[in-house]
PDB file of N, CA, C and O in Angstrom:
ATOM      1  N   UNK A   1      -8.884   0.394  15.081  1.00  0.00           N
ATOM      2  CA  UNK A   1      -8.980   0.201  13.653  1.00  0.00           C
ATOM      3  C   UNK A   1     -10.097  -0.770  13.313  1.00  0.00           C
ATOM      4  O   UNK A   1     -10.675  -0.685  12.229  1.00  0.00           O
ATOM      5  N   UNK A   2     -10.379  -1.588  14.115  1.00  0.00           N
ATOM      6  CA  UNK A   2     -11.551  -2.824  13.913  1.00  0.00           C
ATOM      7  C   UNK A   2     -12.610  -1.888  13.932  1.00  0.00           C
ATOM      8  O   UNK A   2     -13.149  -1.600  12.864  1.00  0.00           O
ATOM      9  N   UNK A   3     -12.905  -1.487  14.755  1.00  0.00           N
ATOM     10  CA  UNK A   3     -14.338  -0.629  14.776  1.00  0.00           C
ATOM     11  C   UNK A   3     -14.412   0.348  13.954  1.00  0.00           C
ATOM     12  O   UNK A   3     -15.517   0.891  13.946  1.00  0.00           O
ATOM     13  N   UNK A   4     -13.348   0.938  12.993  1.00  0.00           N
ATOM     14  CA  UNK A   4     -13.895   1.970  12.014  1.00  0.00           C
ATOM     15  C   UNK A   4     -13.462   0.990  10.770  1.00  0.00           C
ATOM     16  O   UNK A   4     -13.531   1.478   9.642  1.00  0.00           O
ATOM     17  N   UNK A   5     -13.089  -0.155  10.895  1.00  0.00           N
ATOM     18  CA  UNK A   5     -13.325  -1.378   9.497  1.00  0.00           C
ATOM     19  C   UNK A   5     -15.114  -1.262   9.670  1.00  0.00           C
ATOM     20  O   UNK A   5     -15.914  -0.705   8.917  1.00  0.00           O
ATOM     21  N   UNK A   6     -15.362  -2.020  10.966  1.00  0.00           N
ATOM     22  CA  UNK A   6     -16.862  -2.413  10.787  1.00  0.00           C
ATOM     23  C   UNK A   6     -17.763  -1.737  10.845  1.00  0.00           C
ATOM     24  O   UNK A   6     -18.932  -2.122  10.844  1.00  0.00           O
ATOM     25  N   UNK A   7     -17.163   0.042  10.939  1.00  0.00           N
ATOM     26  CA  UNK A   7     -18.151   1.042  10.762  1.00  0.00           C
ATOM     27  C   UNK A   7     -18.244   1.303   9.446  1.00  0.00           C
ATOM     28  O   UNK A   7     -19.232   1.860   8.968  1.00  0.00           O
ATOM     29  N   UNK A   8     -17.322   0.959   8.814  1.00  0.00           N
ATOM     30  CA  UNK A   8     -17.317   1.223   7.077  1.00  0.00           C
ATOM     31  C   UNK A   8     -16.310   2.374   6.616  1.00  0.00           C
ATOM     32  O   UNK A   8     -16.127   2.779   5.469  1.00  0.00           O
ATOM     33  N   UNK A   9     -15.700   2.800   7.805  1.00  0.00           N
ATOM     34  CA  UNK A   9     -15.074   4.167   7.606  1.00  0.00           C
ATOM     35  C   UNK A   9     -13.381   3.817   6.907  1.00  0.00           C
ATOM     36  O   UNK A   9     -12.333   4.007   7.526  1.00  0.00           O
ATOM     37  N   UNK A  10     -13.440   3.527   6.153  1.00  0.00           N
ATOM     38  CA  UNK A  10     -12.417   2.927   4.912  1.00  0.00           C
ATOM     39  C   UNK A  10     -11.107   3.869   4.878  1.00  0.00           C
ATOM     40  O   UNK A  10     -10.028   3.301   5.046  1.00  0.00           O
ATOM     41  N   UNK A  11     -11.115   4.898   4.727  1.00  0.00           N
ATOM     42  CA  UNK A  11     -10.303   6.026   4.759  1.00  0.00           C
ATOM     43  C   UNK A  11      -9.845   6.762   6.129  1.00  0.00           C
ATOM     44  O   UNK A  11      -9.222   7.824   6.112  1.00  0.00           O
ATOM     45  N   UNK A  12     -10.195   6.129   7.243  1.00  0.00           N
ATOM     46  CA  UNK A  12      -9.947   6.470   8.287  1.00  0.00           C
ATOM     47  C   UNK A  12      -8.974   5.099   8.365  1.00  0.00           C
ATOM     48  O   UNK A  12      -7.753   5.176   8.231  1.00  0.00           O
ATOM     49  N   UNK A  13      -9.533   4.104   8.551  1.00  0.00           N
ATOM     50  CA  UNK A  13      -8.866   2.803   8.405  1.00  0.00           C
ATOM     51  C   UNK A  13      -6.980   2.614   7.777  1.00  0.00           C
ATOM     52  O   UNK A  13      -6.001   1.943   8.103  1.00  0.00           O
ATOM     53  N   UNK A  14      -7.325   3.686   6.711  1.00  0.00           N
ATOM     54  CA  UNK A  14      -5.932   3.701   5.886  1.00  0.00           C
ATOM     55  C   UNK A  14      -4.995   4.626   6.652  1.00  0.00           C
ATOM     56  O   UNK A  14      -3.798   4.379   6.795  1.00  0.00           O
ATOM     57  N   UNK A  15      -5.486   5.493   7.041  1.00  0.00           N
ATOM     58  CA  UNK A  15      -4.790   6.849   7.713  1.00  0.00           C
ATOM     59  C   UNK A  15      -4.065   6.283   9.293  1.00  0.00           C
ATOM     60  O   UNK A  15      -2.918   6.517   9.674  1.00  0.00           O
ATOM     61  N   UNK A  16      -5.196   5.442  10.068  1.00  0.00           N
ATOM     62  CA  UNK A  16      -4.147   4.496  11.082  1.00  0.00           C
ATOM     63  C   UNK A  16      -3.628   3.519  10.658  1.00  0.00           C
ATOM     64  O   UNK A  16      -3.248   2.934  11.671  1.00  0.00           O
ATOM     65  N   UNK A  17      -3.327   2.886   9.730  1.00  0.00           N
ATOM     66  CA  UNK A  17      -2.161   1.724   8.728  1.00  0.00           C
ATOM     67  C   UNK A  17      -1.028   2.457   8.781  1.00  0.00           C
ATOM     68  O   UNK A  17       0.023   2.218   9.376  1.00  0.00           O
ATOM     69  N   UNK A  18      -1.387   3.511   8.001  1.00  0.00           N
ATOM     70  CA  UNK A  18       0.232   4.487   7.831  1.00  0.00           C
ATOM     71  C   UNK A  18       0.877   4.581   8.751  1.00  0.00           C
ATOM     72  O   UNK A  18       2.103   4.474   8.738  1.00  0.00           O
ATOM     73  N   UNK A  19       0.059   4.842   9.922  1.00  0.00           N
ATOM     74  CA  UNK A  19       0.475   5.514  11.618  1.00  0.00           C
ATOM     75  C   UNK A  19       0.784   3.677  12.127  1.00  0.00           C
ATOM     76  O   UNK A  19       1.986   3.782  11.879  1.00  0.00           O
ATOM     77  N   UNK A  20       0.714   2.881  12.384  1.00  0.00           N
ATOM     78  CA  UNK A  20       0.726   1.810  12.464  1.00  0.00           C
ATOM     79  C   UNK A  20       2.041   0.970  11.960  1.00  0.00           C
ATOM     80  O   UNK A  20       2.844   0.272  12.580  1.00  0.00           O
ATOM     81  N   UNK A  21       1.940   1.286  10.741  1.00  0.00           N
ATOM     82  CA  UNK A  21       3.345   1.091   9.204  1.00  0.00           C
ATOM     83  C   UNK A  21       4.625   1.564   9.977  1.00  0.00           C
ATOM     84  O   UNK A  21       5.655   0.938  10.228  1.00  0.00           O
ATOM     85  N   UNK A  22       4.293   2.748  10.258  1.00  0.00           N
ATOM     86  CA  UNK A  22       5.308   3.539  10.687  1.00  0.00           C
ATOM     87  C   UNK A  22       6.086   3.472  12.211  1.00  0.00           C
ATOM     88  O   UNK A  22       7.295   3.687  12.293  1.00  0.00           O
ATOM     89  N   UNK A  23       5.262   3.152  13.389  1.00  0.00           N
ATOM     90  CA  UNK A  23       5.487   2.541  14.322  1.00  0.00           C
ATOM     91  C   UNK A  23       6.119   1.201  13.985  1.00  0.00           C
ATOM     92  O   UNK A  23       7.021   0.946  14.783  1.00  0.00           O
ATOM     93  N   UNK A  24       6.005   0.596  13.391  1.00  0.00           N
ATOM     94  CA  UNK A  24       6.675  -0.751  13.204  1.00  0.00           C
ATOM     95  C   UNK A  24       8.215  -0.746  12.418  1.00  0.00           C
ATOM     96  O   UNK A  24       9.225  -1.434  12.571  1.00  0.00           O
ATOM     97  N   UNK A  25       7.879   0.328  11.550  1.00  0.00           N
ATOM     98  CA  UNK A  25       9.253   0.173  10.496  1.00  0.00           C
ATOM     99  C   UNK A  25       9.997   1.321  11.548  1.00  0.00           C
ATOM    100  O   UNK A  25      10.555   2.079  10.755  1.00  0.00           O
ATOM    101  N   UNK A  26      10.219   1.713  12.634  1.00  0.00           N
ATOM    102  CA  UNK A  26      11.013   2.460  13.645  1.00  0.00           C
ATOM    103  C   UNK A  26      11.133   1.516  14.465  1.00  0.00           C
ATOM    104  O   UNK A  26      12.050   1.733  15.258  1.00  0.00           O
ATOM    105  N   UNK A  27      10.504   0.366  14.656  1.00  0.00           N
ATOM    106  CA  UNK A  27      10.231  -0.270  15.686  1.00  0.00           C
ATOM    107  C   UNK A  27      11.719  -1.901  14.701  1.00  0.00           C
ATOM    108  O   UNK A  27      12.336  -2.803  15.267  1.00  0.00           O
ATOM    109  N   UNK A  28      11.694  -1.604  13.557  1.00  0.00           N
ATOM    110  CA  UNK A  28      12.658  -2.308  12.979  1.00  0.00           C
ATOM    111  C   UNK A  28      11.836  -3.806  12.254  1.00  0.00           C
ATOM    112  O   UNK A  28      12.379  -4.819  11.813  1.00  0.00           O
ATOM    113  N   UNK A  29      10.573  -3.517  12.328  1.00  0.00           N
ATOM    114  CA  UNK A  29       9.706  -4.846  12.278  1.00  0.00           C
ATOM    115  C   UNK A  29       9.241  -4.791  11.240  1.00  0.00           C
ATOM    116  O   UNK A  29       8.061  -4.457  11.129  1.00  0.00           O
ATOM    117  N   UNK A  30      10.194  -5.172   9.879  1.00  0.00           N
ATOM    118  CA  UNK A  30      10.021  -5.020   8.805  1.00  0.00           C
ATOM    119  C   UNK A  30       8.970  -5.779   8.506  1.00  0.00           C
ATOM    120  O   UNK A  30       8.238  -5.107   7.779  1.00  0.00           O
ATOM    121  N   UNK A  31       8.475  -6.939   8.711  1.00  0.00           N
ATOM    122  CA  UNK A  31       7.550  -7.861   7.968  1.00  0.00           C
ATOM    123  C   UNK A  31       6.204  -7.303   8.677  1.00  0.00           C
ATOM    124  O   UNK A  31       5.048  -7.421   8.271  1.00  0.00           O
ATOM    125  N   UNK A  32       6.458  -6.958   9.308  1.00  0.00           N
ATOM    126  CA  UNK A  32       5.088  -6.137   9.900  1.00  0.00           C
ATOM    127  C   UNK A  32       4.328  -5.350   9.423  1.00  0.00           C
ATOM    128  O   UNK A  32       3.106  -5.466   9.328  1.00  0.00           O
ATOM    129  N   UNK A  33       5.240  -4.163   8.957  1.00  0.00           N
ATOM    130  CA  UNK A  33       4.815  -3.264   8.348  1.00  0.00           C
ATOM    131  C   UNK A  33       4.527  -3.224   7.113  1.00  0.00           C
ATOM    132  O   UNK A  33       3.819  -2.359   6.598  1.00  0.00           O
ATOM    133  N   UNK A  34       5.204  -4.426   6.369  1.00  0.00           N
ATOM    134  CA  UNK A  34       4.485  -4.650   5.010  1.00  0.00           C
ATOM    135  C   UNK A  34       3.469  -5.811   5.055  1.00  0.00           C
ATOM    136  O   UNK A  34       2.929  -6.115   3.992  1.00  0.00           O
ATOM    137  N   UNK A  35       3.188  -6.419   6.057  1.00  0.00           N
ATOM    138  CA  UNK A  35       1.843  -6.696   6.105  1.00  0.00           C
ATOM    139  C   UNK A  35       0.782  -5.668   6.613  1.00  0.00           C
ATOM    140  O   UNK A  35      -0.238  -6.100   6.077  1.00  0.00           O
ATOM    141  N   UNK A  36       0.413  -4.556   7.336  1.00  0.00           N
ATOM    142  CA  UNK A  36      -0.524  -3.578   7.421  1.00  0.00           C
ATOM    143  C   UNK A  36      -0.522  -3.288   6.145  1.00  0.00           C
ATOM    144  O   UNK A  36      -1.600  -3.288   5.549  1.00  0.00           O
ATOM    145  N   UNK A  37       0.814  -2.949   5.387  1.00  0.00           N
ATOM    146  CA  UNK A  37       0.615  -2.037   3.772  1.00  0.00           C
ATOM    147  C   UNK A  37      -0.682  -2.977   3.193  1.00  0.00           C
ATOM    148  O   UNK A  37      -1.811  -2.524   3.006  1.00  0.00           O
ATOM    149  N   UNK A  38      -0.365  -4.059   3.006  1.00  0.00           N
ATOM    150  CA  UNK A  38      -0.689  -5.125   1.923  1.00  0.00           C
ATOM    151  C   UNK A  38      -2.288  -5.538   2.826  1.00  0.00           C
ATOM    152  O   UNK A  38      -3.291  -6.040   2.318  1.00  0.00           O
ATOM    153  N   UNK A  39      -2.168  -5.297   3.691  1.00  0.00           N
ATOM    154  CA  UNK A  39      -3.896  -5.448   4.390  1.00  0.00           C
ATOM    155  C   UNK A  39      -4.470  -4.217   4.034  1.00  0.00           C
ATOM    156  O   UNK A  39      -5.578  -4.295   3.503  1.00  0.00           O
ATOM    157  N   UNK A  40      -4.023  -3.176   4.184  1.00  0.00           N
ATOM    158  CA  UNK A  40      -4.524  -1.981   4.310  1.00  0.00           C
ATOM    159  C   UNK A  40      -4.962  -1.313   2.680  1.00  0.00           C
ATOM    160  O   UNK A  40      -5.919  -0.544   2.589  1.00  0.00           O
ATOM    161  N   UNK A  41      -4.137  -1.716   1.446  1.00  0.00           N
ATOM    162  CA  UNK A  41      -4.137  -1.954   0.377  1.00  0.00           C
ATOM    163  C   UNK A  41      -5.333  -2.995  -0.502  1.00  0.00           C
ATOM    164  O   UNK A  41      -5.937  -2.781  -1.552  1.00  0.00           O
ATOM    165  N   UNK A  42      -5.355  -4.342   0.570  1.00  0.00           N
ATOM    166  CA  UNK A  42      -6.737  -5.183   0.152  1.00  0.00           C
ATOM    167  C   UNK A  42      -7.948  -5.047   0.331  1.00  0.00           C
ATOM    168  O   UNK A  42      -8.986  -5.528  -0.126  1.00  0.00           O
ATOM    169  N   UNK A  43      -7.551  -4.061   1.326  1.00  0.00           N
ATOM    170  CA  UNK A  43      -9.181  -3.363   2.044  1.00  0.00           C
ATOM    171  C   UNK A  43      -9.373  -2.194   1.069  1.00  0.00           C
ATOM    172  O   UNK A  43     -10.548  -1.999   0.759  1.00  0.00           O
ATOM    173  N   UNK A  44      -8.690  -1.581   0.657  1.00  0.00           N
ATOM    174  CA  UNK A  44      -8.883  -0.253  -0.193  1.00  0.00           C
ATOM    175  C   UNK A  44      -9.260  -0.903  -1.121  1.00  0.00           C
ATOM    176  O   UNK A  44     -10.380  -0.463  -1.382  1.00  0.00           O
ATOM    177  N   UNK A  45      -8.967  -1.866  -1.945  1.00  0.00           N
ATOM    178  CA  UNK A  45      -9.613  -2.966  -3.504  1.00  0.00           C
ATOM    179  C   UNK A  45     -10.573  -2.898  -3.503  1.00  0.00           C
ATOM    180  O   UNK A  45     -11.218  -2.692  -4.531  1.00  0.00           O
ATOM    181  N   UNK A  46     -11.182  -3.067  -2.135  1.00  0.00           N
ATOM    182  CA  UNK A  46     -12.641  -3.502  -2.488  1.00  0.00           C
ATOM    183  C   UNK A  46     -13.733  -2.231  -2.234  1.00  0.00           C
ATOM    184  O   UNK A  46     -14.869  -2.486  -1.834  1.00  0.00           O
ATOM    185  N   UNK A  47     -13.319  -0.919  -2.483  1.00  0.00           N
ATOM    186  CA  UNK A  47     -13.803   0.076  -2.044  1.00  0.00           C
ATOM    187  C   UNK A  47     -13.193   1.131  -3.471  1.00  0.00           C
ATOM    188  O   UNK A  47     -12.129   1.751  -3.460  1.00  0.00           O
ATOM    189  N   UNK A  48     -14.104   1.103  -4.506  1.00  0.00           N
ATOM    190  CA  UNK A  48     -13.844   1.431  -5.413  1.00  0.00           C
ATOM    191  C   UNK A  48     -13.727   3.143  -5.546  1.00  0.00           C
ATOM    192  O   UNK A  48     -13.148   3.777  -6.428  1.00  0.00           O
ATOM    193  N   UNK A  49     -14.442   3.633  -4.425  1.00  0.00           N
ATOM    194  CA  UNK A  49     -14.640   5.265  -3.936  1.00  0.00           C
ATOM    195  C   UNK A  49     -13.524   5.471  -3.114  1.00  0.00           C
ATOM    196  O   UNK A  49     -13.248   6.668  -3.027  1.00  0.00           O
ATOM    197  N   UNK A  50     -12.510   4.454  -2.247  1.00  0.00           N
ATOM    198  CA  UNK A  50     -11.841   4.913  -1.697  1.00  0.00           C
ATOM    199  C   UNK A  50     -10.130   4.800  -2.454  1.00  0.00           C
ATOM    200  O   UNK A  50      -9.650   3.780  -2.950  1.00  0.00           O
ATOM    201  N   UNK A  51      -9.392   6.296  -2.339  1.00  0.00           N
ATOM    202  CA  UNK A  51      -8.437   6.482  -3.150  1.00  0.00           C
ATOM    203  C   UNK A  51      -7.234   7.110  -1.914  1.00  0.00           C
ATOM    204  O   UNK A  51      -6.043   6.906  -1.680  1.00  0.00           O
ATOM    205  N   UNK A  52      -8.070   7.763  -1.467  1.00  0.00           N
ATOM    206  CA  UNK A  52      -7.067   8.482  -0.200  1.00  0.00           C
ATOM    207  C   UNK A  52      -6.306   7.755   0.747  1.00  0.00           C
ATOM    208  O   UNK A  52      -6.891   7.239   1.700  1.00  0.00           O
ATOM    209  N   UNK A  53      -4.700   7.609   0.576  1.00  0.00           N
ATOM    210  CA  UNK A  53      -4.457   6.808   1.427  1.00  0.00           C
ATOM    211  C   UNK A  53      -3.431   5.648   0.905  1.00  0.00           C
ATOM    212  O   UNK A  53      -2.366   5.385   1.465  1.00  0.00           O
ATOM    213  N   UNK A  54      -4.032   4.873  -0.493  1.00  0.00           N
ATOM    214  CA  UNK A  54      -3.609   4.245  -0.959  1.00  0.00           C
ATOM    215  C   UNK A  54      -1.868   4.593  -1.691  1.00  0.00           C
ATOM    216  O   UNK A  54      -0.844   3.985  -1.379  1.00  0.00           O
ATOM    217  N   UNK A  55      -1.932   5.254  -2.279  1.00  0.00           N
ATOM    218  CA  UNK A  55      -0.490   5.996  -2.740  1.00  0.00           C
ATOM    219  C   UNK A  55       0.758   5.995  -1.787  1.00  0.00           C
ATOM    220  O   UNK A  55       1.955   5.891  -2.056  1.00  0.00           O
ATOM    221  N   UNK A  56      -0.047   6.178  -0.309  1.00  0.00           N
ATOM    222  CA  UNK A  56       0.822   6.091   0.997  1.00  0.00           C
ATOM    223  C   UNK A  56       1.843   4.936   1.354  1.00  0.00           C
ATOM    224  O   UNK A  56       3.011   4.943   1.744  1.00  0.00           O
ATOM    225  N   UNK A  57       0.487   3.457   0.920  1.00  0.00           N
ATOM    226  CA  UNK A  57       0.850   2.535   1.353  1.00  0.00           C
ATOM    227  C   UNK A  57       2.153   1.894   0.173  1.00  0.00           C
ATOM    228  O   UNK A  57       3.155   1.260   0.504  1.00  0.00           O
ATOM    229  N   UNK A  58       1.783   2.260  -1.114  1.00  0.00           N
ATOM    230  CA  UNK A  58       3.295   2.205  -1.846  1.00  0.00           C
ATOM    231  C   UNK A  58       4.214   2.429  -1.518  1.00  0.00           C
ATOM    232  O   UNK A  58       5.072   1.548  -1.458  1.00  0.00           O
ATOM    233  N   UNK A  59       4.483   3.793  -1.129  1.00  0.00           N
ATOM    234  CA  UNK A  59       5.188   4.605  -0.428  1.00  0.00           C
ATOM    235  C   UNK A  59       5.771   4.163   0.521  1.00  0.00           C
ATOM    236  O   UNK A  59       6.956   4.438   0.713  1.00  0.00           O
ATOM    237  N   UNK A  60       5.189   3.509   1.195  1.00  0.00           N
ATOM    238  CA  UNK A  60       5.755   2.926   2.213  1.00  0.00           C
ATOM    239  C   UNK A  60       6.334   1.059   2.234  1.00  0.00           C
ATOM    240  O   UNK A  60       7.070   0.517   3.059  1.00  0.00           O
ATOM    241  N   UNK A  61       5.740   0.528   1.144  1.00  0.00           N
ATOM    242  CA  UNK A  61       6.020  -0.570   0.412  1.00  0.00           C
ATOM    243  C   UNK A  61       7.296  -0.542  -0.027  1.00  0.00           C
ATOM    244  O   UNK A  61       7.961  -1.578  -0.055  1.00  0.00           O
ATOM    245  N   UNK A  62       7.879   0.849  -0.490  1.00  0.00           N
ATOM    246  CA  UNK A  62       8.882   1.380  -1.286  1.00  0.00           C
ATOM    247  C   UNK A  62       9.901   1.699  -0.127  1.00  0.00           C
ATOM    248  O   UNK A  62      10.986   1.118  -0.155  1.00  0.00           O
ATOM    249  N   UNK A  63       9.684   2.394   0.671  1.00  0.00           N
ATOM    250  CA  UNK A  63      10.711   2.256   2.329  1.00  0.00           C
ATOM    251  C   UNK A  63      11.080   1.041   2.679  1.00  0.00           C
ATOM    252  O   UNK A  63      12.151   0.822   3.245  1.00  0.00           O
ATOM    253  N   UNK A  64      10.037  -0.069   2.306  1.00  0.00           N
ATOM    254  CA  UNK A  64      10.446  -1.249   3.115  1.00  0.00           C
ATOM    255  C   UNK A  64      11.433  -1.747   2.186  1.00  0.00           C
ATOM    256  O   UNK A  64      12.537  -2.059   2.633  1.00  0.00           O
ATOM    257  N   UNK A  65      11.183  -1.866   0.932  1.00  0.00           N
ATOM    258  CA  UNK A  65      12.262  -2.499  -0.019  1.00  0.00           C
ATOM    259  C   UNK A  65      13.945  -1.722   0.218  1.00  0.00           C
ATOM    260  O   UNK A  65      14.967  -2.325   0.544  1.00  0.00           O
ATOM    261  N   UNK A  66      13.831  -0.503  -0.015  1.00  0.00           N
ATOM    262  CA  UNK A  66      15.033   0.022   0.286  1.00  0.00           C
ATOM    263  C   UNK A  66      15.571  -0.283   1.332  1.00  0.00           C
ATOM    264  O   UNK A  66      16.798  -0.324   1.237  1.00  0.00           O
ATOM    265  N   UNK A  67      14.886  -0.682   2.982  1.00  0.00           N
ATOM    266  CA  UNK A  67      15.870  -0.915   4.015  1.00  0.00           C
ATOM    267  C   UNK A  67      15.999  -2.473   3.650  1.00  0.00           C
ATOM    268  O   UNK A  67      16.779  -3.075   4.387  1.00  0.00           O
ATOM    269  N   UNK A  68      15.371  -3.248   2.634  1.00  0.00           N
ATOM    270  CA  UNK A  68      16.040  -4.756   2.689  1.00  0.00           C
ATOM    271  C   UNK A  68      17.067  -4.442   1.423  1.00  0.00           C
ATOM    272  O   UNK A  68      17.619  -5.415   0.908  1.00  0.00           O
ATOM    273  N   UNK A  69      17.322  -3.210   0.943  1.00  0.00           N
ATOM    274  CA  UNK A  69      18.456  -3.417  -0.342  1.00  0.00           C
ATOM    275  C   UNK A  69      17.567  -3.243  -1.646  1.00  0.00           C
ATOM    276  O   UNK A  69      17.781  -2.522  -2.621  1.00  0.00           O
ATOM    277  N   UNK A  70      16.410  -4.186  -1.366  1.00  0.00           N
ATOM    278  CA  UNK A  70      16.144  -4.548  -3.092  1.00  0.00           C
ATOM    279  C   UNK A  70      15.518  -3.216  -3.842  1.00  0.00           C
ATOM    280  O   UNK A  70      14.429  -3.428  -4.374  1.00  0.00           O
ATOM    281  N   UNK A  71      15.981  -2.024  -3.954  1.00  0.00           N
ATOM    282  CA  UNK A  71      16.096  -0.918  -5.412  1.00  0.00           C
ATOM    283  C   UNK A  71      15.193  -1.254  -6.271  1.00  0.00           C
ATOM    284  O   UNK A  71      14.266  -0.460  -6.432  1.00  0.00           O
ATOM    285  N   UNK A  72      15.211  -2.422  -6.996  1.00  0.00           N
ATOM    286  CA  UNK A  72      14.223  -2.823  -8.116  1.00  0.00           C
ATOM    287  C   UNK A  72      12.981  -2.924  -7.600  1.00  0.00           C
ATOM    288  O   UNK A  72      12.104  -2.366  -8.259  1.00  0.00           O
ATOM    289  N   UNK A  73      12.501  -3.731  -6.147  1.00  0.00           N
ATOM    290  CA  UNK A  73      11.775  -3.861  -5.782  1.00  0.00           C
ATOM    291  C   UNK A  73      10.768  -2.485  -5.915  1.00  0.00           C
ATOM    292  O   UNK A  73       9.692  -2.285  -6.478  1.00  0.00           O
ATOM    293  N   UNK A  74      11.882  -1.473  -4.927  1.00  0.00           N
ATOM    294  CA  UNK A  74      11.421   0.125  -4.484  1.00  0.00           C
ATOM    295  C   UNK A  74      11.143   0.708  -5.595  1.00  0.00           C
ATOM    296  O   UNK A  74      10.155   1.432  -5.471  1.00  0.00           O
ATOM    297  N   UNK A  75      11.571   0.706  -6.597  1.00  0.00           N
ATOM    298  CA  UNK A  75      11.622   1.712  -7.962  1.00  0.00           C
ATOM    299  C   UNK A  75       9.957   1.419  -8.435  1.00  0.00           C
ATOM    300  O   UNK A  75       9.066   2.195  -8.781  1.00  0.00           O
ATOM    301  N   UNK A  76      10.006  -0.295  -8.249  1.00  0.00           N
ATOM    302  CA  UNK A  76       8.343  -0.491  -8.886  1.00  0.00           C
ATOM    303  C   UNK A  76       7.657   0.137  -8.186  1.00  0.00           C
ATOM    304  O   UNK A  76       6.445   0.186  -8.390  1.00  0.00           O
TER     305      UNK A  76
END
């Protein structure tokens, strides 16, 4: 993932987060995986062309809230 950050390849970057996200939240490592979201999400900010990907990481922001309970959290 470092080397397609510093290749610029932004949308490749997001696509192993998800794969990454997901290994972790099976892996039970909740704070983990919502830190890739929330990295993977700050890197997409600054890449005003890149869109693909991002929707995912909600998505998966939204998994993490539901296995801690918080609903309100997930719904946002």
């Amino acid at each position: 993932m470092d080397g397609l950050r510093r290749a610029g390849h932004i949308p490749d970057v997001l696509g192993c987060s998800i794969a990454l996200a997901d290994i972790l939240l099976t892996q039970g490592r909740l704070g983990g995986a919502v830190a890739v979201y929330e990295d993977a999400l700050r890197l997409a900010s600054g890449d005003p062309a890149t869109v693909r990907g991002t929707a995912d990481m909600y998505v998966g922001l939204s998994q993490v809230a539901c296995e801690r309970g918080d609903l309100d959290a997930a719904a946002r």
